[in-house]
C-alpha positions as CSV (number, residue, x, y, z in Angstrom):
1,X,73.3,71.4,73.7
2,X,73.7,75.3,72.3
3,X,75.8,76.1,75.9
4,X,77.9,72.4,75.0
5,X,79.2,73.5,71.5
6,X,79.5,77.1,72.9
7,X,82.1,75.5,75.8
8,X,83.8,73.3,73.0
9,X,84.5,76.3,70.7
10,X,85.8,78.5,74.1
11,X,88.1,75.7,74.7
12,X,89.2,75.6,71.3
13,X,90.1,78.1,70.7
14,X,91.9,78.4,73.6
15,X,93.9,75.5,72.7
16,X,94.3,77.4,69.4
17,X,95.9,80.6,71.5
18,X,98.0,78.5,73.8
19,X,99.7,76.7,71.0
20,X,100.4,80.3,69.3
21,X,101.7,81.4,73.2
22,X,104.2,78.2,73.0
23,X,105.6,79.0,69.6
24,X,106.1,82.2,71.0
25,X,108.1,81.6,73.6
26,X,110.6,78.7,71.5
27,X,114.4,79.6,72.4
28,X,116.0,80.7,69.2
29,X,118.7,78.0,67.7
30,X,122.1,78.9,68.9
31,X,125.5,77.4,67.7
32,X,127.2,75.9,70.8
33,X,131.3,74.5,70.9
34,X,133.0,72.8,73.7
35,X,136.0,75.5,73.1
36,X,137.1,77.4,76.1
37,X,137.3,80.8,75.1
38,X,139.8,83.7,76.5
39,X,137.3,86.0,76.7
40,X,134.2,84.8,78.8
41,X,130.6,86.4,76.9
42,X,127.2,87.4,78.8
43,X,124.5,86.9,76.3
44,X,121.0,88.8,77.0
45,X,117.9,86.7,75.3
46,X,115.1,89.1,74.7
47,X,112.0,88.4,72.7
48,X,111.9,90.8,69.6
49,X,108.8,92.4,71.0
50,X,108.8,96.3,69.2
51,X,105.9,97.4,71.7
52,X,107.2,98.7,74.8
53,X,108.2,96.8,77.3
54,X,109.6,97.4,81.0
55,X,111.4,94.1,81.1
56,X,113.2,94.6,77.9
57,X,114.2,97.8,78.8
58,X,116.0,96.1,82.1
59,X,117.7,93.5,79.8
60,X,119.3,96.2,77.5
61,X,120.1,98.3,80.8
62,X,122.0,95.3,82.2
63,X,124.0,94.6,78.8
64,X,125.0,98.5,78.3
65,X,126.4,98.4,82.2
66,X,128.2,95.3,82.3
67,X,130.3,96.3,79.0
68,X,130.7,99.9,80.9
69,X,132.1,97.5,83.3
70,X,134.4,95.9,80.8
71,X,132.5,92.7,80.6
72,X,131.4,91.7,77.3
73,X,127.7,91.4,76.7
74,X,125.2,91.4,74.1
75,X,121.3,91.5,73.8
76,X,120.6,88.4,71.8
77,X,117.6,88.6,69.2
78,X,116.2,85.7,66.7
79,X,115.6,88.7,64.0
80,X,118.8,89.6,62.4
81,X,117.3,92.9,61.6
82,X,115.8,93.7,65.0
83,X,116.5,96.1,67.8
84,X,114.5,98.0,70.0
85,X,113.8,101.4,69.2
86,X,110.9,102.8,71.5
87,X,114.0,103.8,73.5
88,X,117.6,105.3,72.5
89,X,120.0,102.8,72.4
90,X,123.2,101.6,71.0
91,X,123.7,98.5,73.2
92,X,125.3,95.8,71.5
93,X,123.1,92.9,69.6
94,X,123.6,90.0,67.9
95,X,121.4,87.5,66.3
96,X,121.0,84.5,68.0
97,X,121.8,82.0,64.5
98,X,125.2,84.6,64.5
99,X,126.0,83.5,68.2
100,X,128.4,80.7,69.3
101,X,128.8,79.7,72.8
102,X,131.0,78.3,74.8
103,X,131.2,76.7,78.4
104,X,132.7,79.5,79.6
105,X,129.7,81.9,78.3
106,X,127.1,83.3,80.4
107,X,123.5,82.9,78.6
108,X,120.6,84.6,80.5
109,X,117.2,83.8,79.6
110,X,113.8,85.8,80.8
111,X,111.3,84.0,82.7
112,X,109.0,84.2,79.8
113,X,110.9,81.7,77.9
114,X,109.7,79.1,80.9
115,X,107.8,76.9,78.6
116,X,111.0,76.6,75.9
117,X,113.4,76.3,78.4
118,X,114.3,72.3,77.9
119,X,115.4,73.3,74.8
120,X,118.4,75.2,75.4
121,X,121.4,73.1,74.2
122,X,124.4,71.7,76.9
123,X,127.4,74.7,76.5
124,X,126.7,77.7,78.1
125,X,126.1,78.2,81.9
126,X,122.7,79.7,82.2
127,X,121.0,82.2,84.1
128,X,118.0,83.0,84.3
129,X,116.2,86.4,84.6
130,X,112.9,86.2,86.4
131,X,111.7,89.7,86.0
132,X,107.7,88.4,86.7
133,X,108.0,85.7,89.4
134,X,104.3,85.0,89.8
135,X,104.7,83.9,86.1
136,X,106.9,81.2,86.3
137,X,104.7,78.6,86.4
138,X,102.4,80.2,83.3
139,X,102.2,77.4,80.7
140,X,104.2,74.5,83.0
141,X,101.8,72.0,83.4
142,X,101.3,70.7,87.0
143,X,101.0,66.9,85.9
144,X,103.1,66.5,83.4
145,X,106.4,67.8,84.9
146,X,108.5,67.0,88.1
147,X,109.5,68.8,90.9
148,X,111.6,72.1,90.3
149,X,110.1,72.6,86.9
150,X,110.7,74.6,84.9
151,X,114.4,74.9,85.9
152,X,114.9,71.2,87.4
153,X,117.8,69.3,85.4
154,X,118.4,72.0,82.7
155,X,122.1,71.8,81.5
156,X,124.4,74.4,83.2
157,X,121.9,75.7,85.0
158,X,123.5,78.8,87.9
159,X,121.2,81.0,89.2
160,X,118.1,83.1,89.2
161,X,118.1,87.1,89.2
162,X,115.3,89.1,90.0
163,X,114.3,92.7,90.1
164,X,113.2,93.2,94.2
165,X,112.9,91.8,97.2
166,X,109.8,90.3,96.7
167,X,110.6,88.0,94.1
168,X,114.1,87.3,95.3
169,X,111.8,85.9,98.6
170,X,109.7,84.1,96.6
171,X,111.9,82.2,94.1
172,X,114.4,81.6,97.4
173,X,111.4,79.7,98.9
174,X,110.0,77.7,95.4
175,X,113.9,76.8,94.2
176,X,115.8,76.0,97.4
177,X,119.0,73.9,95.4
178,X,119.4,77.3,93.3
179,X,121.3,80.6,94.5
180,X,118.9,83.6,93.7
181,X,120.4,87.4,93.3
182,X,118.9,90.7,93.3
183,X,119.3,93.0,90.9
184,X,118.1,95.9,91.0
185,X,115.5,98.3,88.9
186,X,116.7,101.8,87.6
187,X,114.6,104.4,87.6
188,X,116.9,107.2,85.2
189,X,116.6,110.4,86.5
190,X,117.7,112.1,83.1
191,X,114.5,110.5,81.7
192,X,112.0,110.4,84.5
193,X,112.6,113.9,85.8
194,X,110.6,115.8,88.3
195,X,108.4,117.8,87.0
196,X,107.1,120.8,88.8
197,X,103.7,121.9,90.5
198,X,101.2,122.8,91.1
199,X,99.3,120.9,88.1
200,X,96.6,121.0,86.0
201,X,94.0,118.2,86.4
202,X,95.4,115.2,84.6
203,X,95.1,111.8,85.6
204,X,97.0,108.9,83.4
205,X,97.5,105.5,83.7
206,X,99.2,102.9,81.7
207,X,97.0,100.7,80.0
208,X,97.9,96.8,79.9
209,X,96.7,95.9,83.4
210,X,93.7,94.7,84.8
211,X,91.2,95.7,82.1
212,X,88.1,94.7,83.6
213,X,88.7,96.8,87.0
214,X,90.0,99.6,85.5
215,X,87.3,100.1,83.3
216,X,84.8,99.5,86.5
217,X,86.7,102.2,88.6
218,X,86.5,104.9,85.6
219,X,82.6,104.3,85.4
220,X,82.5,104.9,89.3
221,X,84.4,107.6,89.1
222,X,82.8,109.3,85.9
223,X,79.2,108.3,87.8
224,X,80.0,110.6,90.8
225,X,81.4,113.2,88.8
226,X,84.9,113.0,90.4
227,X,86.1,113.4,87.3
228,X,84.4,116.2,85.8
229,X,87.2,118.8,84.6
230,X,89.6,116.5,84.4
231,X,91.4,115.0,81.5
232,X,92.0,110.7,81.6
233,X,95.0,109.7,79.4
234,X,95.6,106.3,79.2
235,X,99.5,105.7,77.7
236,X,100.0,102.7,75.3
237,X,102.4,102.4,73.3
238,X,104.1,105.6,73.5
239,X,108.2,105.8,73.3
240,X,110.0,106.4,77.0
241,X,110.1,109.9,76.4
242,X,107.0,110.4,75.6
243,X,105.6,108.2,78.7
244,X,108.1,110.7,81.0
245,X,106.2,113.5,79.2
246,X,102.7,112.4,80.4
247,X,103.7,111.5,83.6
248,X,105.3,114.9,84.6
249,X,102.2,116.7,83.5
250,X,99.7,114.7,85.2
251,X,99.1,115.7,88.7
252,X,97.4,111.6,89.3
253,X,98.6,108.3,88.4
254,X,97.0,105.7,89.0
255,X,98.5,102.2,89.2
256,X,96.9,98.7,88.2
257,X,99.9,97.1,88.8
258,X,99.0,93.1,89.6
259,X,101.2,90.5,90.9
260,X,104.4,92.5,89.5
261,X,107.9,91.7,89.2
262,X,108.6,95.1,91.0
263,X,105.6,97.7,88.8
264,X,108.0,99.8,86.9
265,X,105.2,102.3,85.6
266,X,104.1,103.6,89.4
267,X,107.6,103.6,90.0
268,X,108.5,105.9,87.2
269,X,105.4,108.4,87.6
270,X,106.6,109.0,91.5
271,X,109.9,109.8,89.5
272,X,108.4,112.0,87.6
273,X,106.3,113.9,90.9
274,X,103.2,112.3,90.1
275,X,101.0,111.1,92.9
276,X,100.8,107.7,92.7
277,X,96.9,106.1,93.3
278,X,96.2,102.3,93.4
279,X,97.6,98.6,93.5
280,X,101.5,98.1,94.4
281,X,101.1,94.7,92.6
282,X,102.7,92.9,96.0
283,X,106.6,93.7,94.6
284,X,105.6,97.5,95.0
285,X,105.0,97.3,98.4
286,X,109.0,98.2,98.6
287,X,108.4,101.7,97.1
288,X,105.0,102.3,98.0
289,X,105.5,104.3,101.2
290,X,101.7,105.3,102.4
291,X,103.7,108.8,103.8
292,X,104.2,109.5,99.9
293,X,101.3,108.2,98.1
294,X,98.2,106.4,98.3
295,X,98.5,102.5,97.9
296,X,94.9,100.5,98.1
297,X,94.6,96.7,99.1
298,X,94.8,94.2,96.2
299,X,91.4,94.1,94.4
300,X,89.7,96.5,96.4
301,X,88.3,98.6,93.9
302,X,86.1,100.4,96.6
303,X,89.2,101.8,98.0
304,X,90.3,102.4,95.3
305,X,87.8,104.5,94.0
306,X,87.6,106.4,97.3
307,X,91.4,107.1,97.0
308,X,91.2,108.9,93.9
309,X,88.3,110.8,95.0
310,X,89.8,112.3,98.4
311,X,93.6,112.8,96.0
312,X,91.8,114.5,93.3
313,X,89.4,116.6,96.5
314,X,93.5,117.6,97.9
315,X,94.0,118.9,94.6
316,X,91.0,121.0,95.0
317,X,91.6,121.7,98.9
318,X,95.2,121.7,99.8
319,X,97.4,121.3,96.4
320,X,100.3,122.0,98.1
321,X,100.1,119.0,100.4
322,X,100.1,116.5,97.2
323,X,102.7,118.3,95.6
324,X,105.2,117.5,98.7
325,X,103.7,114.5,99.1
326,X,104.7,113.4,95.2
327,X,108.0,115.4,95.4
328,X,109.1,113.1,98.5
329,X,107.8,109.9,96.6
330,X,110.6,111.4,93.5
331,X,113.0,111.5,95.8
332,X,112.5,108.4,97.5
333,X,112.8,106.8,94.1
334,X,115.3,108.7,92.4
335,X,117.4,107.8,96.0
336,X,117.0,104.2,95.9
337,X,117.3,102.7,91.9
338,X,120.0,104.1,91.0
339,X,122.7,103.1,88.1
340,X,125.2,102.9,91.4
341,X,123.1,100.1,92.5
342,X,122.9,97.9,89.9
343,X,126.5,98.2,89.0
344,X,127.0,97.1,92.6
345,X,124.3,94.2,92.3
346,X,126.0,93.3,88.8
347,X,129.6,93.7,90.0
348,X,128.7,91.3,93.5
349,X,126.9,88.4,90.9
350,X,128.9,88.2,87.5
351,X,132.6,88.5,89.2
352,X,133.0,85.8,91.1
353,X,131.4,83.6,87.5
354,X,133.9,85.2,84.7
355,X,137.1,85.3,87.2
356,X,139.4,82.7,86.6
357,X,140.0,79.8,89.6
């Protein structure tokens, strides 16, 4: 009976959280006008989350390139007052009850918005941004929709972006009637700057992943005193610069990255000459080259635990082999997500949509 009431109030309350996740992720009312304008409009949704957040760090990145490009663009917010300001920015935004779009506008929406998506009014072509494909289906009910959800039979419906190779795969192979384009990540050299070596003994990690293991590997590690004399910083909430900060001082990362989009975070800290320790989160496996760091199977925390163990014993033994192997890992990085690159991927996906014929 005591175990009955406990399951009732569990699922309760997880009805409770669900319905506050939907209302969440609502697209904000937009004006919409059959009006063919002369000037075609690419407007950015992004949830007016002020925590830091990789994915809306990407969607202001895209708007600032495409106007450098001459395109119009704008982040679009449901807060009138909001912008984003764990970051430097002066990207264009608008409010989404000051926005009017037309049929030749370009709306893209993030994946998160999946559950809210049959709201979107007919007017605007839309695109949307699947930064997280192994979320799509989060909150899309298997029974209760029909093939293709959640993007079957949504008005002006394009195209899917994502952010690497394994989610462009992916979505190719779950939404076979709809064209899907990579665009890719940048990691900004200006901001995630090598840092030098050798270093003291710092290991950080950012926070928001896989609670329950990470908490498991730092009670292995701490039980066979691998990390005696060394300094654990775990980064939440902390503004880019000061996330670059950390990561170019400590001489581990490690990364709890699960099921990612791409794993901007492990990404970053091989920017910023970290060596990189733990899960590519499948969509890593692009930039996690074993020659430059140390990538463990998904969910095997025993490797994982004996990774950091034999990278924080190099630091000990042969510092000078994990400073070249994180300085080729910055490279690597630095070499392959570039602003040249998305401008390309941009150029090759929104020209042929706002020129004319």
């Amino acid at each position: 009976m005591i175990n009955r009431l406990a399951d009732q109030a569990k699922g309760l309350v997880r009805s409770r959280l669900t319905a506050a996740e939907l209302n969440r992720r609502q697209v904000p009312t937009f004006r919409t006008t059959d009006v063919r304008t002369g000037t075609p409009t690419v407007y950015y949704l992004a949830p007016d989350n002020p925590q830091p957040s990789g994915g809306v760090r990407v969607i202001y990145r895209h708007v600032d390139l495409l106007n450098d490009m001459g395109i119009r663009a704008y982040v679009m917010h449901k807060d009138p007052a909001f912008r984003c300001t764990w970051f430097t920015n002066q990207t264009p935004v608008v409010a989404a009850a000051n926005a009017t779009l037309g049929p030749t506008d370009i709306l893209v929406v993030p994946e998160w918005y999946g559950p809210g998506l049959t709201t979107i009014p007919r007017g605007p072509r839309l695109v949307v941004f699947n930064q997280r494909a192994y979320d799509t289906f989060d909150h899309i009910p298997y029974p209760d929709t029909r093939p293709g959800a959640p993007y079957a039979d949504l008005p002006g419906m394009t195209a899917l972006l994502a952010v690497s190779h394994d989610n462009v795969e992916l979505l190719s192979h779950a939404f076979p009637d709809i064209p899907v384009r990579l665009t890719r990540n940048v990691i900004d050299p200006d901001v995630f700057a090598f840092g030098s070596w050798p270093r003291r003994r710092h290991i950080a990690y950012v926070g928001h992943r896989r609670a329950d293991e990470r908490d498991q590997l730092l009670h292995i590690l701490r039980s066979r005193r691998v990390l005696d004399g060394w300094e654990v910083t775990r980064i939440a909430g902390r503004t880019e610069q000061q996330t670059a900060e950390i990561m170019r001082d400590c001489a581990i990362f490690l990364s709890f990255s699960d099921r990612e989009g791409f794993g901007m975070p492990p990404a970053e800290a091989m920017s910023c000459g970290a060596y990189v320790v733990g899960y590519p989160g499948l969509a890593g496996r692009e930039f996690f080259d074993p020659a430059h760091c140390a990538p463990v199977p998904d969910g095997d925390l025993l490797a994982f635990a004996r990774a950091v163990e034999q990278a924080c014993a190099t630091w000990v033994t042969q510092p000078e082999e994990l400073a070249r192997r994180a300085g080729a890992a910055s490279a690597a990085v630095q070499d392959r997500y570039t602003v040249a690159g998305l401008r390309e991927d941009l150029t090759a996906f929104y020209h042929p949509l706002l020129t004319p014929g």
